[in-house]
N, C-alpha and C positions, 0 to 999 in steps of 0.2 A: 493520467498520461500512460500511454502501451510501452511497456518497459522495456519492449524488444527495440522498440523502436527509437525510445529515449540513449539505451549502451552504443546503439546504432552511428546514432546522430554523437553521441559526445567521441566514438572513435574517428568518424570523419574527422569533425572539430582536432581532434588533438592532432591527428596527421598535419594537418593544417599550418598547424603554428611550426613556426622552423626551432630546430635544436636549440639550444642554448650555451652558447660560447662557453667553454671551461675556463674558470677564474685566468686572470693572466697569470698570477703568481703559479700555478698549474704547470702553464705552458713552458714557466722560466726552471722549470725545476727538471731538468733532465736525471737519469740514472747514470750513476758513475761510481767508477771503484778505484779508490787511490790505493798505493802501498805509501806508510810510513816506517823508516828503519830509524829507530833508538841507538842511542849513544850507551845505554843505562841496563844491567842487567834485570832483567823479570824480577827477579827475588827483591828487589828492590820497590815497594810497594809506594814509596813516596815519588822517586823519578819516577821511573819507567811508569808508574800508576798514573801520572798526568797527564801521558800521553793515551792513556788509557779510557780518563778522563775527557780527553779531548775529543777522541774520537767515536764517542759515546755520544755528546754533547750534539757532535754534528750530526750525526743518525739520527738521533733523535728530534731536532729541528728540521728536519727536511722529511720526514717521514720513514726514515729508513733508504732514502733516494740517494743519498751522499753515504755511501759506505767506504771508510779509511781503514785498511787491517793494517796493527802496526804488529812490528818484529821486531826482536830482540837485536843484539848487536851481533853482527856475523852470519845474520843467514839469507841479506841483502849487501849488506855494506858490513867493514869493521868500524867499531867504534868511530876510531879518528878518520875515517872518510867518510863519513854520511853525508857532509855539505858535499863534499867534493862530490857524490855521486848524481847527488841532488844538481849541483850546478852543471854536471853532463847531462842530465833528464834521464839517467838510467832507472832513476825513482821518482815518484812524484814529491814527497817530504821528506824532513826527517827531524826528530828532536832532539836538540845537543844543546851542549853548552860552548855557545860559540867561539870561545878560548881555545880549543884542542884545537885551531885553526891559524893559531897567531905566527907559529912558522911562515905562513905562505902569505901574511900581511898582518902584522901585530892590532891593526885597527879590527880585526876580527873581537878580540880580545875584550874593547870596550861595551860591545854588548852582554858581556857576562860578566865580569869584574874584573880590575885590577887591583896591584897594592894600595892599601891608605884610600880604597875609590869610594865610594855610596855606598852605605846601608842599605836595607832590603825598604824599607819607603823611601829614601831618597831617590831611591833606582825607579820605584814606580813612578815617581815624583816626575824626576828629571825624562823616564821615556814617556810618560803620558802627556805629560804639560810642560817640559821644558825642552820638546823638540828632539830626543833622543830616539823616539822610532825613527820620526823621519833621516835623521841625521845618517843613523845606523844603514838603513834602506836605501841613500843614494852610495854609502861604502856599498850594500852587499849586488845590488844592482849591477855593480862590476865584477859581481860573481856570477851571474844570471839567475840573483835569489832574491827571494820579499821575503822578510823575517816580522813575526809577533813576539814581543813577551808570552809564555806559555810557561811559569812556575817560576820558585825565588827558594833557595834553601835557607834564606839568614845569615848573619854572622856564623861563620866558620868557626868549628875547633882549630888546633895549632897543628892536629897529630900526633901521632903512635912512635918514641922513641925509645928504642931501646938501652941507652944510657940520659941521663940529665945535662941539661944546656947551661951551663951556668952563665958562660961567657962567651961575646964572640968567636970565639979562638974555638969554642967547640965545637962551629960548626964547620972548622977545614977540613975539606976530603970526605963529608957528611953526603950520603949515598942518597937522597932522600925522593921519595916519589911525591912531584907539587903538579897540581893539576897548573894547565896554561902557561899564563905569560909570567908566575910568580915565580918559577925555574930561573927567566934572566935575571931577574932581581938579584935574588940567592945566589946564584952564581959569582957575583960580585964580593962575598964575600968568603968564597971558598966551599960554597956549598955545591955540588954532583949530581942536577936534576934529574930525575926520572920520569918520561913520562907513558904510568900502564893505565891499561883501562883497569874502570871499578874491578870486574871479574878477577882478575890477574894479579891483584895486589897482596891479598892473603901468601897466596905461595912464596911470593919476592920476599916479603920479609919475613916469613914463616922457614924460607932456605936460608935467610942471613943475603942475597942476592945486594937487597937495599937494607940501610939501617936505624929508617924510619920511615911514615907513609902518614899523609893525610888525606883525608875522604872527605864528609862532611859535618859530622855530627853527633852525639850518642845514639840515635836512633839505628842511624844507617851503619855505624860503627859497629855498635853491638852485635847486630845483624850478620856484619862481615867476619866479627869475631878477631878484630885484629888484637884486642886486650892480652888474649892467650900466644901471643908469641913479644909483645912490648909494649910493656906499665904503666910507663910515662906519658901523661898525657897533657897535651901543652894547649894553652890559650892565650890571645885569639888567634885565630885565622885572620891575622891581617892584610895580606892577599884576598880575602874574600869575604867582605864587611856584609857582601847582599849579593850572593851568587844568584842570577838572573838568568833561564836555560830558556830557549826562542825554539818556535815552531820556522825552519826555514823552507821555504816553497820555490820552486824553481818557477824562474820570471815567467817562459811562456807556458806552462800551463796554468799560472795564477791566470795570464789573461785570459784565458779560457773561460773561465769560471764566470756559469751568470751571476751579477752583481748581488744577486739572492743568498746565493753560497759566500761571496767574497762574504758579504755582512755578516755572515753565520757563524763562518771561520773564524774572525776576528771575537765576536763574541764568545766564541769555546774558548779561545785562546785566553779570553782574559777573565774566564771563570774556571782554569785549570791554572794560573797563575795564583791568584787568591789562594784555593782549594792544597796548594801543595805548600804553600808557607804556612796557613791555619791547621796544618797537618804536623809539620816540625813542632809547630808551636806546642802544641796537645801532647807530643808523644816523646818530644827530647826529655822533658824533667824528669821522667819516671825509669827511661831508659840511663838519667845521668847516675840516678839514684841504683841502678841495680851495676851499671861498671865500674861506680865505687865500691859497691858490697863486694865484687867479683876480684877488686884486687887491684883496680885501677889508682895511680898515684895520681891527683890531677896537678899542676906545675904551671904557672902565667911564664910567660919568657921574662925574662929579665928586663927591664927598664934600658939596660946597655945594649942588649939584643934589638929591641923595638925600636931603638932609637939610630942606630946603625942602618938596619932595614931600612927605615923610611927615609937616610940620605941616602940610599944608593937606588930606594926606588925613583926619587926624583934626580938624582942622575941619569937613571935610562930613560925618564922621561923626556929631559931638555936633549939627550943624545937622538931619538926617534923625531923628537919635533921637529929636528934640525932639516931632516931630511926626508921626512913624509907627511905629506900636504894633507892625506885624506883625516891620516891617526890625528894631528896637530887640529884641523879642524871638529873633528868630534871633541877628544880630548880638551880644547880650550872649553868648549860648551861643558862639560862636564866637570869641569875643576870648579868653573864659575857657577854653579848650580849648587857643587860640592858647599862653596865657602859660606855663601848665604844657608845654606839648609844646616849648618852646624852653629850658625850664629844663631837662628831660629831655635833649634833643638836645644840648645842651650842655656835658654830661657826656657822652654816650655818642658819637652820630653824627660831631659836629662835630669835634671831639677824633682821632679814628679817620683825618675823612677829612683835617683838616687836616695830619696827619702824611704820610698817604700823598701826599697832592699837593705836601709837600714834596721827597718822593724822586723824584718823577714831574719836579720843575723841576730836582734834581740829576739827572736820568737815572738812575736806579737802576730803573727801574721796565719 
């Protein structure tokens, strides 16, 4: 065959055949560039990092086509308004812990935790399978927001005081910085909420301002260095048994989103939630271990403390029920999720792990 003749004939030929459609998924994947503002200082590699995480996550699934920059707290939004900015559409996201919210409707609150509420798997428990996204989602819909789970810090420490709590009576006129809704609680029994952002808390009780501060954790503690201004260090955070932090998106530009991204979003979201508890988990013990070396006393609150707490948190619960439909209906779902999942744990979890932490106090472990 004449070879001029043959490249000839196969260039007609090729003209010939028409283009070939670009995948659909192609077509559904437009370029777009979101801002996300954080609740959570940068230095903070567990929060702020899962927002970090997240928006990694999305780039990376879409090809680089869905780019989210996110930003630290204050140079979009401050801390405690990021939903609010978000529910104006002055941003497109932002990650918090949806408690810094509960001023302006305490059902905010239940997406992140409250007193005596969910451990950090009941929490994923109750929003994944027991109807708590959704629940959550028709509350924040009344904000012009669609919320994911997006990270879980664990059971809380008690906090940084600078004298010892022996009994109720020593928390009257107690200055204390409590994230969220655990401030009403407290307050019932004489205690002076405060509420700063993470950045801010060092100096407050570093000046004497407040006269005790809780954050989250040894990791994040250490970090913040609250040990070197007060010793005491209390457990648990009963206010915050499974601190739960949400990716919140403002409603219409969620709709926007080809159903490609929505799917994406949702999956970053729940691989940056994982990602940030199996992080505490790795990195609290070692951190617990060098703020006892450094001087930390650690201190459980007292049995009369815990037990005080938890009727006054169920007094503001039956006082809100009474008169907010949306908190009463999440909250019911939540309590009853609550009861079975500790009847469950009961048997299974607690059982397990209070064995093994007995071998761990004989050294065996």
């Amino acid at each position: 065959m004449d070879r001029r003749n043959f490249i000839r004939s196969a260039g007609v030929a090729a003209a010939a055949v028409p283009a070939l459609a670009a995948p659909a998924i192609a077509q559904s994947m437009p370029e777009l560039k979101w801002r996300l503002t954080s609740s959570f200082p940068k230095s903070l590699d567990t929060i702020h990092g899962a927002a970090d995480m997240f928006s990694k996550a999305v780039s990376e699934a879409t090809d680089g086509k869905f780019q989210i920059q996110v930003f630290p707290p204050g140079e979009i939004a401050p801390a405690f308004e990021a939903a609010n900015e978000v529910g104006k559409g002055s941003v497109e996201m932002c990650h918090t812990a949806s408690y810094y919210f509960w001023g302006k409707d305490p059902t905010y609150a239940l997406g992140t935790a409250v007193p005596f509420g969910l451990n950090a798997r009941q929490q994923n428990g109750w929003m994944y399978h027991g109807g708590g996204v959704d629940l959550m989602n028709e509350f924040y819909a009344t904000q012009n927001l669609i919320g994911f789970p997006c990270g879980n810090t664990g059971a809380q420490m008690g906090g940084w005081f600078r004298n010892e709590i022996k009994s109720v009576a020593d928390l009257q006129g107690l200055k204390f910085r409590a994230g969220g809704f655990a401030g009403k609680v407290m307050s019932k029994l004489g205690v002076v909420p405060q509420q700063i952002p993470g950045g801010e808390i060092y100096p407050a009780l570093e000046k004497g301002t407040i006269d005790a501060a809780e954050w989250v954790g040894p990791y994040d503690d250490e970090k913040l260095g609250f040990y070197k201004v007060a010793k005491f260090y209390y457990y648990p955070g009963w206010w915050e048994g499974g601190a739960m932090l949400h990716i919140l998106i403002n409603s219409a530009k969620w709709a926007e989103l080809p159903p490609a991204y929505q799917s994406i979003v949702k999956t970053a979201a729940v691989a940056a939630n994982t990602d940030m508890l199996a992080k505490y988990d790795a990195r609290n013990p070692g951190a617990l271990k060098t703020l006892v070396a450094g001087g930390a006393v650690l201190k459980p609150f007292p049995a009369e403390v815990m037990e005080a707490c938890f009727k006054a948190a169920n007094e503001t619960y039956a006082e809100i029920t009474a008169t907010n439909a949306a908190f009463k209906k999440v909250y019911d779902s939540m309590t009853a999720f609550r009861a079975d999942a500790f009847l469950w744990q009961q048997v299974s979890e607690a059982t397990y792990d209070n064995f093994m932490m007995g071998q761990q106090r004989k050294k065996q472990l």
